[in-house]
N, C-alpha and C positions, 0 to 999 in steps of 0.2 A: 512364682517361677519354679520350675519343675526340676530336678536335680538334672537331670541329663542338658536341661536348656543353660543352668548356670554352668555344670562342667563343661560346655561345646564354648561359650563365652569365655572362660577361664582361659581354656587353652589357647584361643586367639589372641587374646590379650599376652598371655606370655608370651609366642611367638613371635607378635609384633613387638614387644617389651627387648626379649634376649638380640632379634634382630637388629632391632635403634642401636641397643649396646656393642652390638659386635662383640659380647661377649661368647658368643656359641656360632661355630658354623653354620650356614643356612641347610644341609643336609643332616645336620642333629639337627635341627626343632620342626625339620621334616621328615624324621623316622623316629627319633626316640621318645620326643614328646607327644605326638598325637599314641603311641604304643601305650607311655603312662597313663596317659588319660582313658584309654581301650580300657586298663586294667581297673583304674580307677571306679569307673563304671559297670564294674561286675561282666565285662567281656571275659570267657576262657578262650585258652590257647588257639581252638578249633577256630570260632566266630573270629579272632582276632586275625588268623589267617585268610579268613575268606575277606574280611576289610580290605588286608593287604593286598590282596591278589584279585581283587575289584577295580580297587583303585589303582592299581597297577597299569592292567589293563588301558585305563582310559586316558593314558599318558605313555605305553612304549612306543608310540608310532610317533608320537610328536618328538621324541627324544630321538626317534633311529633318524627321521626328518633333520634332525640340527647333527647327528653324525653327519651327515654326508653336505648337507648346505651349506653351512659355514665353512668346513674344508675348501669346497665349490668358490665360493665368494673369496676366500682371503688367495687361491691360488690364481685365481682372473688377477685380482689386485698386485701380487705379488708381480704377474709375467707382464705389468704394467697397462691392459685393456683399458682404464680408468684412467689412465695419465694419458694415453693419446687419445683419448676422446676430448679431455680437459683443452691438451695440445691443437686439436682439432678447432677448438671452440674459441679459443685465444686468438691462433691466427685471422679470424674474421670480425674482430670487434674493435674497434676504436674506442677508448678508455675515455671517459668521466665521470665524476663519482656517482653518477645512478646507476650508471655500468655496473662501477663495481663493486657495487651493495647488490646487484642483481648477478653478478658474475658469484659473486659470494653463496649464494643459495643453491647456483647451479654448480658449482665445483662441492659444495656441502652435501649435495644430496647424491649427487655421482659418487662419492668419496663412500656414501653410507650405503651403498648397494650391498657391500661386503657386508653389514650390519656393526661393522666393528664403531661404535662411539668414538673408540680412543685413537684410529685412522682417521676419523674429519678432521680431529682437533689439529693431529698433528701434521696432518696435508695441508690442509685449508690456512690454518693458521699461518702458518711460517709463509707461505705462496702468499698470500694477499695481504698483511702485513706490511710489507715494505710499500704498496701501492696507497695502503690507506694512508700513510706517514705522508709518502708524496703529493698526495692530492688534500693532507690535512684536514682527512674525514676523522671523526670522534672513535677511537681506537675501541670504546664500551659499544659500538654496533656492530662489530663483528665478532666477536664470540658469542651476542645476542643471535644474530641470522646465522650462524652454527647451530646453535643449539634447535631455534625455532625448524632448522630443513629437517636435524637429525629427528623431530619427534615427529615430524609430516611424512616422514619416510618410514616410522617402522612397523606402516599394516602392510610391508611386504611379505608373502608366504613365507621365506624363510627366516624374516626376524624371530629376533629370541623373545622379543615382547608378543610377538604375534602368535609364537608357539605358546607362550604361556598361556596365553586367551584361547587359545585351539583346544588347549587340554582341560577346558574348564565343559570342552560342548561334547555330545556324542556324534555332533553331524559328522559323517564320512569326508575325508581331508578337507577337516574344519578350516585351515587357516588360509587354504586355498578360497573360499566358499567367503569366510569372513571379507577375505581381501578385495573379491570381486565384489558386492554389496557395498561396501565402503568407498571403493574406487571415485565413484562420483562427488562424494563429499571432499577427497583426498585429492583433485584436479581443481574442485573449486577454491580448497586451501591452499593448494602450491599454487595457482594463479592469483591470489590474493597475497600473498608474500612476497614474491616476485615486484607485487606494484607496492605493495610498503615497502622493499628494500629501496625502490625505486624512489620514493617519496622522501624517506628518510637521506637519500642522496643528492636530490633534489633541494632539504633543505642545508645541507654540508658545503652546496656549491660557494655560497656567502663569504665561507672561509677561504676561498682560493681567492688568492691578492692578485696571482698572474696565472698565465695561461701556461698548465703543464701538460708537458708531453711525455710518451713513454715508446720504445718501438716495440713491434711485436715479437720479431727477434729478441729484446731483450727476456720481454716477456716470458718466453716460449722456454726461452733458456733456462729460467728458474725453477724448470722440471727436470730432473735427475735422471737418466736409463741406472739400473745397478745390472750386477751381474746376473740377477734371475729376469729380468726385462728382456720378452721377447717380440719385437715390434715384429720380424718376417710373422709371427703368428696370430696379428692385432683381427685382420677381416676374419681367421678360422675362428677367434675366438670368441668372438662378435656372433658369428653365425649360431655356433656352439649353444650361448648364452642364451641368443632368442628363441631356439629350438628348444631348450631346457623349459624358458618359460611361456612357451603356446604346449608345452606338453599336459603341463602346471594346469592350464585352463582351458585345452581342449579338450582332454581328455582324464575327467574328474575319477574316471574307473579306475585308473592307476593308481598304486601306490606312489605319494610324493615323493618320499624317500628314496623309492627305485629309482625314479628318476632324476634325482641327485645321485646316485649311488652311480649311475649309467655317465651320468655327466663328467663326473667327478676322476671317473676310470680312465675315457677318451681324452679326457685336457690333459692326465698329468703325462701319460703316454705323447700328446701330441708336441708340449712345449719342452718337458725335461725326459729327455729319453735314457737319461745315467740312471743307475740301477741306487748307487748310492747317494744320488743325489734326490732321489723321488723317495728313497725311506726314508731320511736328512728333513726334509719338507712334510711327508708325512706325520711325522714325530711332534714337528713343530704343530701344525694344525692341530693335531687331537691333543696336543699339550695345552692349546688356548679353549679347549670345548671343558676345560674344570674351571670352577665348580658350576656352570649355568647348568650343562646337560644333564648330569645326577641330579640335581637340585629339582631339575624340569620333570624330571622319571619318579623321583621319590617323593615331589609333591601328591601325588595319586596316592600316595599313605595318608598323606593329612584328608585329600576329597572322600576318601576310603571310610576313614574312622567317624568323619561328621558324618555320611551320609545312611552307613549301612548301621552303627549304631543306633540313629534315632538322634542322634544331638541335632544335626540341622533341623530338623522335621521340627523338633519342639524348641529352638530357638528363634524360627520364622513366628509359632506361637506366639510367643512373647510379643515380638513386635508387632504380631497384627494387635496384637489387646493394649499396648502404648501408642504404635501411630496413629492418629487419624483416620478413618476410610477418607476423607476426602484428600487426604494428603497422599493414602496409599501409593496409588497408581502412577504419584508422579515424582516418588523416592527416589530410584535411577537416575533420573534427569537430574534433579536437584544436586546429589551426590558428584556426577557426571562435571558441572556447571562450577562446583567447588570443588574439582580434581587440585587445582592449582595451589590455592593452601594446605591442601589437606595431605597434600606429597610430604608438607614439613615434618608430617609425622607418621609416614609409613614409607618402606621399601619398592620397588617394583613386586616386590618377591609378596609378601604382605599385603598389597593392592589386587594384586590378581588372588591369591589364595587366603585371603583370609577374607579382606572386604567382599567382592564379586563374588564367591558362590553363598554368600549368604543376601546378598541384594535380591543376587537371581531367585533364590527359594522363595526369598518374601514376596517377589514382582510378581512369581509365578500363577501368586493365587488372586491374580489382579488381570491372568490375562496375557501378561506381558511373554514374552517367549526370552530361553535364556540367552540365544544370540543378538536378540537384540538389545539386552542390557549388557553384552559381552560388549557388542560396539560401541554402545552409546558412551560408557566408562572405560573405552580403551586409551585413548589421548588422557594419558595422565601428564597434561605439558610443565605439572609445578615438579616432575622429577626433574627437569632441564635446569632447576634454579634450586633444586636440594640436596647438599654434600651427599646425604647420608642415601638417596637415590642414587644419586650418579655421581661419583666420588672423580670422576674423571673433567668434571666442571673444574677441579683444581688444576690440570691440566691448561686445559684453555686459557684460564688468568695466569696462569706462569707464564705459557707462551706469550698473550697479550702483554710485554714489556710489563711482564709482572704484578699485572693491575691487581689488587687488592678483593677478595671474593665478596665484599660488599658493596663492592662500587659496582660488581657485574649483577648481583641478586635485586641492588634498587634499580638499575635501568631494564632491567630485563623482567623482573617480577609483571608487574602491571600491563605490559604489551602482550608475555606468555596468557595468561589471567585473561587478558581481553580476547587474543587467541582460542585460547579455551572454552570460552563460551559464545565465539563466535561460530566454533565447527561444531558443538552441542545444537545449536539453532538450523544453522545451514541443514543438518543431519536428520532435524524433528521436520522440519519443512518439507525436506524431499522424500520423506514417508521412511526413510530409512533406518532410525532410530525409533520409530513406534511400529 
């Protein structure tokens, strides 16, 4: 092994090591550690500079992208668009537990348009909750079909998981480009949960001794207006929304950002017209955009220092001289297929930037193109079931009458897992993961 190929290994391994600890911010072992290892490796100050400012590069538009989108998303949510569509949807359905194992997914995934994790939990849960008691559905299937809608929903453009996969590609508004490719895998999985929710409620009916009823009104009722709830503005905003995103994917020549940036200007203008109450909101939003957006910006120093050093180059080395050629080509997949345990011991953050651009280097000399190992390893669904992933899963069990985070990782594990290499297949089938 070549010194450059152990130091490029070295530093992954810390990274992934300081991150598990939470001993070190995710923005130190993404500027200051790949720096030490620059120097480690006989880089001067100049060459280190140009690393930085390479890799830079290949991540400010993903990061200006999550300026403006996530503001976009949590202020729909906030003026309520996502509550009266939920409202909307309530009123036309008559309640029994396949309903609302299936109402379940579709209030989870409405809820995750914002991209916020920590919004399904705390919508979704508290809202359906009291229905499952009533109907004396098993309380461990719904912060399961939470988690499974939240990880089926984030190849949207402007997830953060989706941004991170953007920044790993050069293609021009990658995450736009990713999302549309995926799309079809991602309708066959939400139609595929939709009828396990179904199925799972189906088998729940056994528990009902007698025949319960609910009204809709009451229903309806357990959704809240507050004071930034703007219903006269629900159809402008609706419209707003969908314009934002046929913009997104009819016209790929634009900057995505701009048009979050465009979007983002006319809604606050349209629903809060106070001058102090739009800097108020302002503040808030880009106070919830730390630490993902620096993190997302300054990962491009870690792609930076493997790439234009020579560590990646000569750590794809290594592995081609330990894996198999016949194995090679189908390392991705394999990886892909075992996202689900393999979350127990990496970050999102660490999945995308440590594991993935060194899959992709290795795949590359096999053919494979690096978006399509971008998609194929993007459902990483064992984060949905790993504290140290998604720390926001404690949430959900607090909500859940407090259930115990092992009672939610044994029921949930094996159906995620099964999920997971059920959308690996689906994906290889329909040509779109090879």
């Amino acid at each position: 092994m070549s010194y450059l190929a152990f130091m490029g290994f070295a530093m992954m391994i810390l990274i992934t090591v300081l991150l598990m600890k939470q001993k070190f911010s995710t923005i130190f072992c993404f500027t200051v550690i790949p720096i030490i290892f620059a120097v480690l490796v006989g880089a001067n100050i100049t060459q280190i500079s140009g690393y930085v400012s390479k890799g830079i590069l290949k991540t400010y538009q993903i990061a200006l992208m999550m300026m403006f989108s996530m503001p976009y998303f949590t202020l729909m949510s906030d003026a309520g668009m996502f509550d009266y569509i939920v409202k909307g949807i309530l009123k036309k359905v008559r309640l029994t537990a396949p309903i609302i194992c299936m109402l379940t997914v579709v209030v989870a995934s409405i809820c995750e348009l914002d991209s916020s994790v920590l919004s399904v939990f705390l919508i979704t849960i508290p809202l359906m909750l009291p229905l499952y008691k009533k109907f004396n559905i098993n309380l461990q299937i719904l912060p399961f079909l939470c988690s499974a809608s939240v990880i089926l929903m984030t190849s949207k453009p402007w997830d953060s998981r989706m941004l991170r996969a953007a920044s790993l590609t050069t293609t021009k508004n990658a995450s736009t480009v990713l999302f549309l490719h995926m799309l079809p895998v991602q309708i066959i999985g939400m139609i595929a949960l939709l009828a396990f929710a179904a199925f799972l409620g189906f088998r729940q009916m056994k528990n009902q001794k007698n025949k319960v009823e609910i009204s809709r009104e009451e229903l309806v009722g357990m959704i809240k207006d507050t004071e930034l709830s703007r219903p006269k503005m629900f159809i402008p905003n609706l419209i707003l929304t969908g314009l934002v995103i046929f913009c997104l994917c009819a016209f790929p020549a634009l900057p995505q950002y701009f048009v979050f940036a465009v979007g983002l200007v006319i809604s606050i203008m349209l629903n809060y017209r106070d001058k102090k109450l739009e800097s108020k909101l302002l503040k808030k939003y880009y106070g919830n955009l730390w630490p993902v957006t620096p993190a997302v910006l300054l990962s491009g120093v870690v792609v930076g220092v493997m790439q234009y050093s020579g560590m990646l180059n000569e750590m794809v080395k290594v592995l081609m001289a330990v894996i198999p050629a016949a194995i090679g080509p189908w390392v991705y997949l394999i990886l892909a297929m075992l996202a689900t345990p393999l979350m127990f011991v990496f970050t999102n953050d660490t999945w995308f930037y440590a594991l993935i651009p060194i899959v992709a280097a290795f795949s590359a000399k096999y053919g494979i193109s690096t978006d399509v190992v971008i998609m194929t390893m993007f459902m990483n669904f064992g984060a949905m079931v790993s504290p140290v992933a998604q720390p926001q899963i404690y949430v959900a069990t607090d909500l859940t009458e407090k259930m115990p985070l092992a009672n939610y990782v044994k029921y949930s594990f094996w159906k995620l897992w099964g999920m997971n290499i059920a959308w690996t297949i689906v994906g290889f089938a329909l040509g779109v993961f090879r």
